[in-house]
C-alpha positions as CSV (number, residue, x, y, z in Angstrom):
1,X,0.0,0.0,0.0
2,X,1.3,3.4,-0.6
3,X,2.6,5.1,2.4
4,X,0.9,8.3,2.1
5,X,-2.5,6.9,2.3
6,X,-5.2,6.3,0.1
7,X,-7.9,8.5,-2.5
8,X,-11.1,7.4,-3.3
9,X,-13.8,7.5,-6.3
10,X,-17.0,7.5,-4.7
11,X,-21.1,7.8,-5.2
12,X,-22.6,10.7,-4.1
13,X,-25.8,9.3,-2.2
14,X,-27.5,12.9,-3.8
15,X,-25.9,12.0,-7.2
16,X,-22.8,12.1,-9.2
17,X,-19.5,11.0,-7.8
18,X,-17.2,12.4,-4.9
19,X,-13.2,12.1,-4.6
20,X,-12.4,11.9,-0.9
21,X,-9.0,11.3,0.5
22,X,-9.1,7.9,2.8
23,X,-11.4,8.8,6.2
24,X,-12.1,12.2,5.6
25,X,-16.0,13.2,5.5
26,X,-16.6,15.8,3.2
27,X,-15.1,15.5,-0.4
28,X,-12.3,17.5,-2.4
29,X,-14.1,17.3,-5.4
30,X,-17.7,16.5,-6.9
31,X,-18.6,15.8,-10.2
32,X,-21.4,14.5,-12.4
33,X,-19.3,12.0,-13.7
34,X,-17.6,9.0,-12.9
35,X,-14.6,9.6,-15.5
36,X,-14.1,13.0,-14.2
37,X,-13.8,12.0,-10.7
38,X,-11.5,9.5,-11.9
39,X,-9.5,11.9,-13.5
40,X,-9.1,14.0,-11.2
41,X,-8.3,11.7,-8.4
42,X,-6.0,10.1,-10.0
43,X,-3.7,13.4,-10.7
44,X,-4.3,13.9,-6.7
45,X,-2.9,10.4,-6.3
46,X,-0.2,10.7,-8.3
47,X,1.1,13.8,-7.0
48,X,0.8,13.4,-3.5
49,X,1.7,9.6,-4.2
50,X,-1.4,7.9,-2.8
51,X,-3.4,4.6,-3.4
52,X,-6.5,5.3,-5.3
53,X,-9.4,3.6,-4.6
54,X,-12.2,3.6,-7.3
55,X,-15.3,2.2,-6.0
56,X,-19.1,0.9,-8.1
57,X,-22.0,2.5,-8.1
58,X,-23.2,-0.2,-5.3
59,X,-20.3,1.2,-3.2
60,X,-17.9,-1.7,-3.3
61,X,-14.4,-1.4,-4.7
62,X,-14.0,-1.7,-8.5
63,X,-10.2,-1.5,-8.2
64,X,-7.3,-0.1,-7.2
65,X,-3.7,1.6,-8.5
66,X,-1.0,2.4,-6.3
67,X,1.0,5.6,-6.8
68,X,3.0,5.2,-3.9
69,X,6.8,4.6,-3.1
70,X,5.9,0.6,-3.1
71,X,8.3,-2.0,-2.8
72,X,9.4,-3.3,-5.8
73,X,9.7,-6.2,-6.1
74,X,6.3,-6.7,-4.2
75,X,6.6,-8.5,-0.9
76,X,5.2,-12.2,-1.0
């Protein structure tokens, strides 16, 4: 997992999508789109080298890309 924890692609429960950094409440962005949000999260991720999180509609996690300093080669 990155070390600088993670960003996130989320629903809006009132519509459109949200990108929230891991545990906070209230988003840093909101958008009517789900390829927005993903755009912009993912220059957020990359920049403050994060884990981003892009979750379905339903809420569960669709997948995730690590722009962190991970270990390479991966652990395990």
């Amino acid at each position: 997992m990155a070390k600088n924890g993670t960003h996130h692609v989320v629903p809006n429960p009132d519509g459109g999508w949200d990108v929230k950094r891991g545990g906070a409440q209230k988003a840093s962005h909101h958008t009517d789109t789900k390829a927005e949000a993903e755009r912009i999260a993912r220059e957020i991720s990359r920049n403050q080298e994060t884990e981003l999180v892009i979750h379905k509609k339903d809420g569960t996690i669709q997948c995730k890309d690590s722009h962190g300093n991970d270990d390479y080669p991966p652990k395990g």
